[in-house]
N, C-alpha and C positions, 0 to 999 in steps of 0.2 A: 555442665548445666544444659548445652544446646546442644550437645554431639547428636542426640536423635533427630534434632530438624536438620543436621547438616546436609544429609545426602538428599531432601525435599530442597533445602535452597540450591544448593548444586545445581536440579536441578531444570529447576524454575530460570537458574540464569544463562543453564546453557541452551535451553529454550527461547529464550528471550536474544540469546545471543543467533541463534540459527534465524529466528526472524531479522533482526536486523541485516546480517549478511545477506538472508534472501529479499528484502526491500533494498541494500543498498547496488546490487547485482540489477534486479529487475524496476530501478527503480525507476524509471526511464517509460517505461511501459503504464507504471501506476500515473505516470503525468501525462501520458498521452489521454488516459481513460477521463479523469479528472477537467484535465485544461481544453484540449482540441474537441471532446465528441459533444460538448454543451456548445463549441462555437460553431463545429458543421450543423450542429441542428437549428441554429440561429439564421447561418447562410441560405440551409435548407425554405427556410419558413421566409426570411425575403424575398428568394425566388422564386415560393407560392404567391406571396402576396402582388408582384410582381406580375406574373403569367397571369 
């Protein structure tokens, strides 16, 4: 009944799966983007307001 979508879910999930592997590999990087570059730009702007 499904066999024609099979090889579309296939592969959707090994897509899905290469994304994960490449987030959980570089995922380190995705949190420095995220968490650190909004607090240097906060530091940045005290030490405008500052000077």
């Amino acid at each position: 009944m499904f066999s024609p979508l099979l090889p579309v879910v296939n592969w959707i999930f090994s897509e899905l799966l290469k994304l994960v592997r490449f987030v959980w590999d570089y995922g380190g990087w995705l949190g420095v983007g995220v968490i650190c570059l909004p607090l240097v730009s906060r530091v940045i702007h005290i030490f405008k307001k500052i000077f």
